[in-house]
N, C-alpha and C positions, 0 to 999 in steps of 0.2 A: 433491335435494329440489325440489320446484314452490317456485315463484314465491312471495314471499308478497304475501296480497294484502288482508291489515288489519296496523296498527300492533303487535298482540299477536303476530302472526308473527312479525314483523319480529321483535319484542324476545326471542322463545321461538330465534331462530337467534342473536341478540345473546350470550344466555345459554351456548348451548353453543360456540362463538367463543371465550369469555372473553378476550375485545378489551377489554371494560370493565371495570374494579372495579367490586366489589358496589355502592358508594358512588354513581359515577356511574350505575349500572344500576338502582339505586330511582330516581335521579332523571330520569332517560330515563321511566320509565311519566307521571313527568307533564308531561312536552313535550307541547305542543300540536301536532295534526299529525291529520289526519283520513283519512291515506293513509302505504304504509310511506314513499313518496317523499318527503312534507313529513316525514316522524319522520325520515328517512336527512337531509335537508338538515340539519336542525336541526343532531342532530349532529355533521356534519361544520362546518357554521359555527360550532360549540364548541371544536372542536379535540379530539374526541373518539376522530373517526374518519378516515381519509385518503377519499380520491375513491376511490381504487381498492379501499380495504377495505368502503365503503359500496356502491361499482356489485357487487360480488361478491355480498353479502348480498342485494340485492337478485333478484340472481339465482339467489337460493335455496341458494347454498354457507353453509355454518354450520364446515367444515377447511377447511386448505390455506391458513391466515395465519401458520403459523410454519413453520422450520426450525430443527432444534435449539433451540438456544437462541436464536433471533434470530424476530423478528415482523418481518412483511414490512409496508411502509409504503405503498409505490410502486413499478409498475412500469418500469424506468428503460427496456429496450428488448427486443426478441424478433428472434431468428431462425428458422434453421431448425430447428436443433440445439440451441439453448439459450436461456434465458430469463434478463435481469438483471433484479436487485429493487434496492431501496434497504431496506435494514434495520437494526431497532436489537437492540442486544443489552440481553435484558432487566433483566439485573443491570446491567450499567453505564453503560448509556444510550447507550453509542458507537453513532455509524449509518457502516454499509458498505454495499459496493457488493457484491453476491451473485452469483455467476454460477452457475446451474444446469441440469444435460442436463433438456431435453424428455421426458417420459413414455417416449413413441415411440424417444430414443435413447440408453436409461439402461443398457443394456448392451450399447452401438455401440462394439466398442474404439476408433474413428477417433475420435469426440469425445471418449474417456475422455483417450487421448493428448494431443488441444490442451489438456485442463486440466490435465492434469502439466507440459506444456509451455509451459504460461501461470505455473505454477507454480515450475519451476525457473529461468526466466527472472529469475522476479519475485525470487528469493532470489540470485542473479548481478547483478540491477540497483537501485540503487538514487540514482536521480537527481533534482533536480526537475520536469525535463520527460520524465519515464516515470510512467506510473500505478504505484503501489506495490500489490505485492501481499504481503498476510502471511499465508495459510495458503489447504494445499489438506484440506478437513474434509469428514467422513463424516456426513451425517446422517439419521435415519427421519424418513419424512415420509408423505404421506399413500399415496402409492405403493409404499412400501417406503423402502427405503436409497437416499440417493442422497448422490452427490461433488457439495461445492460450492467451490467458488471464491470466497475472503472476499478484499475488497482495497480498496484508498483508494476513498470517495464523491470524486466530482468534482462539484460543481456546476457543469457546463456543458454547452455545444452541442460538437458535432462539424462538422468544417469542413465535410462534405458535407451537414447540417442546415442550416445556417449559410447555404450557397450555397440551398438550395431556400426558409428563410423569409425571409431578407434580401437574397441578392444579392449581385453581387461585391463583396469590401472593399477597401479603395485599397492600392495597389501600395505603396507605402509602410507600410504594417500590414504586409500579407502579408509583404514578406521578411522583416521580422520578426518574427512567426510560425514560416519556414521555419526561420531560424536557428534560431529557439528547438528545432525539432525535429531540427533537424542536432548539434545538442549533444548531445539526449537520446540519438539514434540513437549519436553518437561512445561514450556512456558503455557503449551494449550492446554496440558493435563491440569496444571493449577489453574489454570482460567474454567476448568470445568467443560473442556472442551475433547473430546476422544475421537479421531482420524478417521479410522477404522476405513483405512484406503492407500495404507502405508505401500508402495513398490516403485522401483525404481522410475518410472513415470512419471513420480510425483515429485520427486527429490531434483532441483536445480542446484546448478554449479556454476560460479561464474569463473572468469580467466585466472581472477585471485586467489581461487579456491574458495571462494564463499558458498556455502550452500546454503539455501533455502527449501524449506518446506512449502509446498501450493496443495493447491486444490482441496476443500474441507467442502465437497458439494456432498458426502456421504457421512458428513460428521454428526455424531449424537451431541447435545449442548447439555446444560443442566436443565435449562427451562423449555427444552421442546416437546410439542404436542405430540398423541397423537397420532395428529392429521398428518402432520409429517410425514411421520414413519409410513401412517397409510399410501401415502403419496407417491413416495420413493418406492413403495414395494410394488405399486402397481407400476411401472417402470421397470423396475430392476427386478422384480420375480419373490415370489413370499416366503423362501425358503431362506433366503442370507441374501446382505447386502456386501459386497469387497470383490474382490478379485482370486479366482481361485488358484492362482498358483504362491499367496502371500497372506493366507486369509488365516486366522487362528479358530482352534476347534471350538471355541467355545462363541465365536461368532456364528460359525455354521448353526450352533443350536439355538442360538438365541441373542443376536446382534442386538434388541433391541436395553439389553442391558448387561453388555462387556464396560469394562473397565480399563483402567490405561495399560494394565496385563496385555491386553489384547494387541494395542499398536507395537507391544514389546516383542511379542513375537513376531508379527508382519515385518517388523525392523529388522529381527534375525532372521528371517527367510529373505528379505532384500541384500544384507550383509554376506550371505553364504550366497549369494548369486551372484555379487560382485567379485566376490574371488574367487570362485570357482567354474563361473562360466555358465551355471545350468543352474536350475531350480532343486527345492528341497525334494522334489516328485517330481520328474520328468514325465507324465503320462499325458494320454493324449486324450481321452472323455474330460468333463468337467466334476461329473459324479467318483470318477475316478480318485481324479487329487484332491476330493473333498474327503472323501473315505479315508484317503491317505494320511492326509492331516489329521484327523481323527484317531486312529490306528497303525498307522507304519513308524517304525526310527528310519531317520533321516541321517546318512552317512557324515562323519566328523568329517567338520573342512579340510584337518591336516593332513585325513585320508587322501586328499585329492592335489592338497597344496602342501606338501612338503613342509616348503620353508616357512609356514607361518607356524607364529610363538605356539605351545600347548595353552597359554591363559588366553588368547586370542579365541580359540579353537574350542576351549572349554566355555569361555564368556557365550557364544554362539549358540552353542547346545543346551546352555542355562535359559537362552532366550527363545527357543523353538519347544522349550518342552511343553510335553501334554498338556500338565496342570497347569493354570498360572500361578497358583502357591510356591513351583517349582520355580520360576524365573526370577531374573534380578525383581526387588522389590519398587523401581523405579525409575524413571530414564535419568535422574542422575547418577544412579549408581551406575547405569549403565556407561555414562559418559566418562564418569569417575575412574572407570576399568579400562575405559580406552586411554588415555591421556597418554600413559607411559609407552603405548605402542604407533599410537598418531607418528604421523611425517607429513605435515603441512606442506603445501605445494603450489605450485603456480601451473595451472592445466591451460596447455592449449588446446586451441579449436577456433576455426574459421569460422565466425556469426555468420557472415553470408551462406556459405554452406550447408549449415543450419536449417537457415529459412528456406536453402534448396529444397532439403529432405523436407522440410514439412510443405514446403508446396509440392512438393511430388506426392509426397504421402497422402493429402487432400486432394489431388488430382484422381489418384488411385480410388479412395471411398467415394468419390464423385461419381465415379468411372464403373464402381462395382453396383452403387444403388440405382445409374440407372439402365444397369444391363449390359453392360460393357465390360470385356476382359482387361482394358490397361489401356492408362490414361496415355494423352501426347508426352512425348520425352524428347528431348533435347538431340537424341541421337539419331536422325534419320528424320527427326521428327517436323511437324506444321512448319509454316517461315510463321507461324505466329508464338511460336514458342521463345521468348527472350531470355531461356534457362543455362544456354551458350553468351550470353552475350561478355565482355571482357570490359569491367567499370570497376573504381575501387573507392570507399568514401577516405575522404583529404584528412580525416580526424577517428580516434577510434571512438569509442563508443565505452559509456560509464555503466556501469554496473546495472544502476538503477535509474540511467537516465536516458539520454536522447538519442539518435540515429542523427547522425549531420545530413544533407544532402545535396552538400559539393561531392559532387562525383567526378574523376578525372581518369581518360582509359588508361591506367596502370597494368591492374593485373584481373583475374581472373572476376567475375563476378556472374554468379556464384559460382564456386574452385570444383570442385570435379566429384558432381554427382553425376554427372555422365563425364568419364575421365576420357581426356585425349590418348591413344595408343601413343605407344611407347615409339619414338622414331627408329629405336633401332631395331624394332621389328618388320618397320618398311621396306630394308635392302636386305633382305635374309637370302642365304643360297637353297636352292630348292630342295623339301627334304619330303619323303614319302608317310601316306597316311598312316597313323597308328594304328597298329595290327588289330584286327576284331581276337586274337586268341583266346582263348579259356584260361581264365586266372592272371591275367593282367592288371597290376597291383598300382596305384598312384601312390607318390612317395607323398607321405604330409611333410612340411615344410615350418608350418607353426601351428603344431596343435592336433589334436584330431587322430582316430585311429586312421590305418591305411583303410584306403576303397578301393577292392578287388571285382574288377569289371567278369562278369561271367552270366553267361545264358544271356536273352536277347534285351533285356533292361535292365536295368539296377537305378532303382529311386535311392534318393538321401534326403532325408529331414528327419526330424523329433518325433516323427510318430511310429509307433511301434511298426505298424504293415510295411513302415519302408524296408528294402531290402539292405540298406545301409541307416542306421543310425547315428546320429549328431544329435548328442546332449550337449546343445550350448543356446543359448538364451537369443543367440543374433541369426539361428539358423530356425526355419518356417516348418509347418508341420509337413509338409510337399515342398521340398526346397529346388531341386533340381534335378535330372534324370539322366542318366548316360543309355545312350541307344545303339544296339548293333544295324548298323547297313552293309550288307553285303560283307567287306574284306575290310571295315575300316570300324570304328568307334564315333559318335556322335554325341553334344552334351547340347542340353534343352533347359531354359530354368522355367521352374514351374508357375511365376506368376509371387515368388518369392518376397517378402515387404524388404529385405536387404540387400537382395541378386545376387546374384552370379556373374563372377567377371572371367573371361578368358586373355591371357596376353595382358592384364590389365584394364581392359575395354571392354564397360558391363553390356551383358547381355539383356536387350531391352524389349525384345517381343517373345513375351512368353509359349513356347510349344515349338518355335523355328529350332532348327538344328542346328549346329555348327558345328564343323570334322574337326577333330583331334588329331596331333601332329607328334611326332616326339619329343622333349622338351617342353610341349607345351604348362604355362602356369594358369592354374584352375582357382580360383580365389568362390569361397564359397561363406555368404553371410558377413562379408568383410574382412571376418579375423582368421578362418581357416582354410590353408594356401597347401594346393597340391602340385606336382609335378609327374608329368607323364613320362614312363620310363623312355630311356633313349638318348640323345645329346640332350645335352644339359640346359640348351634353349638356342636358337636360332642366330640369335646374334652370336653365341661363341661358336656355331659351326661358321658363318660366316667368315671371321674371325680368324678360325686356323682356317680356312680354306683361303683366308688373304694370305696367311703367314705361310702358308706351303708356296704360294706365286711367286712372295718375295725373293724367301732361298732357292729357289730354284733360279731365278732372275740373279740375285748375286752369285750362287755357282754359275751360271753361264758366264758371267762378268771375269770372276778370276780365272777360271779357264780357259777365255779368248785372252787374258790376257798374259797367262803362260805361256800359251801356244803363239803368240808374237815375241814373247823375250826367247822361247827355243827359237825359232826363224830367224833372228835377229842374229846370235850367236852364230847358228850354220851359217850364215851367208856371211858372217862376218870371216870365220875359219877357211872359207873355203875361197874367196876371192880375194883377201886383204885389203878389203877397202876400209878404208879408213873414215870416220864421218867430219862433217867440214871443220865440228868445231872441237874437233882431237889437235892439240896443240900440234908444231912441227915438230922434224927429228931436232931440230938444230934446237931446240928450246929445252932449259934446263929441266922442264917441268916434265919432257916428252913424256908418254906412254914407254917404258922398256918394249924390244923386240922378244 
């Protein structure tokens, strides 16, 4: 259906939705709202309607908010092959985490496999640090029939979210962290169950610091066929199933019979990436870091992090080695080795911002499959974009349980995947473009070698042909580009999955320009923050140029006011006037002559 594009639309797709009780839906006709976007705010800041269920309508969908029995709330995140929701079930109000095949691969046996295999895993494990899963269920939906995957909500981030909106966490979290997933990993290993899909992707965190292990859709079991394997390889390619920057060599040659060796490495190349910021092989082919893992040493972490223990550092390199004869003998030992260097902790992070990224992030693959450079964003972007909008829910949100949906306009909802600019960059004094010179050096601020701007482009990203290099895990293989125009410097992000922010305000249409200032701060992949040489930024030129007004404003002050007590004096000297309230001569108190 079009767009709607009056408040009565909006409410005629409201209707057939039945998102709403009758009750709240006579009371929606009389919300104020002059546009379906102010009637969609409204009630979302009621707690009526979620962001995702209100951006849909908006977009003219009136199906496609339930499955089964279950109404879809939120989109938790998207691939290629399958889509999570966050859902309630209507009778009992319980909310899950939904995982369901894509239109496109609803009757791809390769996917149908991962979700038996996510399935039977889940009914073999049942840990605290493994997401639970409790049924694999059939349901018609607006497509037809389709398999879903019902299993514990998490409220939380995943460590490779984690690394791209926060940045690394201190090594002291991490390993514990690590342990926590070494246990979980030990509870599937005895269940007969091997990962073999270990990377930080997979590893969830909650506020408490609980982590959990997900996703077992590539998992070898004791009793699988096979057909399986066949399945998955026509999908995933006949050479190795995992991921190549975390994949163990003895996967590469023969995945269909690794051992819990295998996850123990994938664990140590996840654990060297959370403290170090970059992968065990930074290259940029796929054939590449497969060879590598086969044949390269991977530099010790303490090379790169200092202040982490030697047993830390040594634990790590036990678990990336070649052989698996070579590594710890099994994730309790491994976890065993962590203990003493663990620092349990309590990790923040905005769930709503969360859900931002991964609605952008599904926006983005939306956007890429079907031929389009970059989804709507929040910044410049649709009036159907509700990615700005400011709502905040009345209660937090448990671990493993529900999203409230009193919503009241508090604060930000969702908080700043498109960040507001900085106010004090609005009254800046005017300063001139940054010089195109030869050898113009950006100072890094946290992290990162310098980037020396010279000849007419200099790209940055992880891949080798960039003219600047960034080995870190939150930076894209084309990240961003500096460009010479005429007398000035220009920065461009290339379509980046983490951006580039200038001033603090991401740059959202990949290949535009924007001039470089002096001062200016370059934020590249979240974590790595540059400064363009010159004043120190805007607001302190500002700043001293108020503070030079001022003293100048109070030297004029004391000098008009010199220059009247001398006047004051002369004409006192020179006429003998005396002023009215100088006592008389005849009073004992006189003025002497």
């Amino acid at each position: 259906m079009p767009e709607p594009t009056t408040p009565d639309e909006l409410l005629r797709l409201l209707t057939v939705s039945q998102l709403l009780t009758t009750e709240r839906l006579e009371l929606a006709r009389s919300l104020p709202g002059e546009s379906p976007l102010e009637l969609a705010r409204a009630l979302v800041n009621r707690g009526w309607l979620t962001r995702y269920q209100a951006e849909r309508l908006l977009q003219g969908h009136s199906r496609g908010f339930r499955i089964g029995p279950y109404t879809i709330l939120e989109l938790l995140g998207t691939g290629g092959m399958a889509v999570l929701y966050l859902v309630q079930h209507r009778e009992t109000g319980e909310r899950f985490a939904l995982k369901t095949v894509s239109e496109k691969h609803r009757s791809d046996p390769g996917m149908l496999t991962r979700l038996r295999l996510e399935a039977r895993a889940g009914q073999l494990i049942r840990h605290p640090h493994v997401v639970a899963v409790h049924s694999l269920e059939s349901h018609e939906q607006v497509f037809g029939e389709t398999p879903c995957l019902v299993m514990e909500f998490v409220e939380g981030i995943n460590l490779d979210e984690w690394l791209q909106l926060s940045g690394l966490p201190a090594w002291g979290l991490t390993c514990d962290l690590i342990r926590q997933a070494a246990l979980g990993l030990a509870a599937a290993h005895r269940a007969g169950v091997i990962h073999r899909d270990i990377k930080p992707g997979n590893l969830m965190v909650t506020r408490a610091g609980q982590l959990k292990v997900l996703d077992f859709g590539l998992a070898l079991l004791k009793d699988q066929t096979e057909g399986d394997e066949f399945s998955l390889a026509m999908i995933f390619g006949h050479e190795c199933l995992g991921t190549a920057d975390y994949i163990s060599p003895e996967q590469i040659a023969d995945g269909q019979s690794v051992g819990p060796a295998a996850d123990i490495y994938s664990l140590g190349a996840t654990f060297f990436a959370l403290l170090c910021g970059r992968t065990l092989f930074p290259l940029a082919g796929t054939r590449e870091k497969l060879e590598a893992h086969r044949s390269q040493v991977p530099p010790e972490a303490r090379e790169l992090l200092p202040a982490l223990p030697a047993e830390v550092s040594a634990l790590i390199a036990g678990m990336v080695a070649k052989q698996p004869s070579g590594r710890p003998s099994s994730m309790e030992e491994v976890a065993a080795a962590l203990e003493p260097h663990a620092h349990p902790a309590a990790v923040e992070f905005d769930f709503s911002r969360v859900l931002a990224f991964r609605a952008r992030d599904a926006r983005r693959r939306l956007a890429q499959a079907a031929g389009a450079s970059r989804p709507r964003l929040a910044d410049g972007a649709s009036s159907r974009d509700l990615s700005h909008w400011t709502t905040t829910s009345t209660r937090s949100l448990t671990a493993a349980g529900g999203v409230s949906s009193n919503l009241t306009p508090e604060r930000r909802f969702p908080p700043p995947i498109t960040l507001d600019p900085d106010p004090g960059f609005g009254a800046s004094v005017p300063v001139g473009p940054a010089p195109a010179t030869t050898g113009l050096v950006l100072e890094p601020l946290a992290g990162g070698p310098p980037i020396r701007l010279q000849g007419d482009r200099v790209t940055v990203g992880r891949n080798p042909e960039c003219q600047v290099l960034l080995v870190n895990v939150a930076v894209s293989g084309r990240h961003c580009e500096f460009r010479r125009q005429g007398d000035r410097w220009t920065l461009a992000d290339l379509g980046s999955r983490n951006g580039t922010e200038l001033n603090r305000v991401p740059l959202t249409n990949p290949g535009q320009e924007h001039p470089l200032h002096p001062g200016d701060l370059i934020t590249i992949g979240k974590t790595l923050r540059y400064r363009v040489p010159g004043s120190k930024n805007r607001r302190e030129g500002a700043a001293r140029a108020s503070r030079r007004v001022a003293k100048a404003a109070w030297l004029g002050i004391v000098l008009g006011l010199l220059a009247l007590a001398v006047a004051a004096w002369l004409l006192r000297g020179s006429t003998g006037f005396v002023p009215a309230s100088t006592p008389s001569p005849g009073n004992s108190d006189s003025v002497p002559r």
